[in-house]
C-alpha positions in Angstrom: -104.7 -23.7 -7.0 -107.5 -22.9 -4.8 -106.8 -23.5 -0.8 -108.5 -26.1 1.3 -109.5 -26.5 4.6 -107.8 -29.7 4.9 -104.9 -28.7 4.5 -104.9 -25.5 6.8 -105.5 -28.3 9.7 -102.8 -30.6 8.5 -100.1 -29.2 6.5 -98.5 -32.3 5.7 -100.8 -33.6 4.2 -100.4 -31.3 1.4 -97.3 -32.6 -0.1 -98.6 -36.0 0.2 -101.7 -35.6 -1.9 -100.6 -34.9 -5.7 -103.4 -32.7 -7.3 -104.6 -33.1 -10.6 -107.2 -30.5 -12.8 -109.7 -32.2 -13.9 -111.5 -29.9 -15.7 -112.1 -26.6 -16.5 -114.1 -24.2 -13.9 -116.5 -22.1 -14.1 -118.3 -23.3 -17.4 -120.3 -20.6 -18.7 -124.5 -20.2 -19.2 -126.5 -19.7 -22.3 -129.4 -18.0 -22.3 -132.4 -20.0 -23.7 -134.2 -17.4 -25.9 -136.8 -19.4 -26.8 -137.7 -20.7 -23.5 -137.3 -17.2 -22.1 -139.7 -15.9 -24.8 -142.3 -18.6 -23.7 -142.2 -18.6 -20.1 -141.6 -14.6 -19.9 -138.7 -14.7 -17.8 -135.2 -15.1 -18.6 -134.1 -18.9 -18.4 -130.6 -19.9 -18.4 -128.5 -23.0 -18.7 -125.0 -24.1 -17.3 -122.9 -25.6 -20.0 -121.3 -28.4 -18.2 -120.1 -30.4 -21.2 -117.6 -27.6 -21.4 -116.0 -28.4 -18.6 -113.2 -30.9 -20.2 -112.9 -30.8 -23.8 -113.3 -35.4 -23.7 -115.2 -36.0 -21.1 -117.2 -33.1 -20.2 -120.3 -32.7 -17.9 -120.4 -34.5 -14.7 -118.5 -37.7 -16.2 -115.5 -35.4 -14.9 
């Protein structure tokens, strides 16, 4: 679990707060060929739907 700030300045707070994953991080990039054939530079996107395998994207 990563650490947060929050709970460096109040440490009980910690066990108070459950934490649940919501999803799964870092979702990867596709290159878009196509795109990058076009525009002459390579072009890139962030697969976010990938990030929860029902809800994905930013509905997460």
């Amino acid at each position: 679990m990563p650490s947060y700030e929050m709970f460096s300045r109040y440490p009980d707070l910690e066990s108070l707060l459950p934490r649940k994953t919501l999803g799964s991080w870092l979702t990867p990039l596709k290159p878009l060929e196509h795109l990058s054939d076009k525009l002459q530079i390579k072009t890139l996107t962030k697969r976010d739907e990938l990030s929860h395998p029902l809800y994905g994207g930013n509905s997460v």
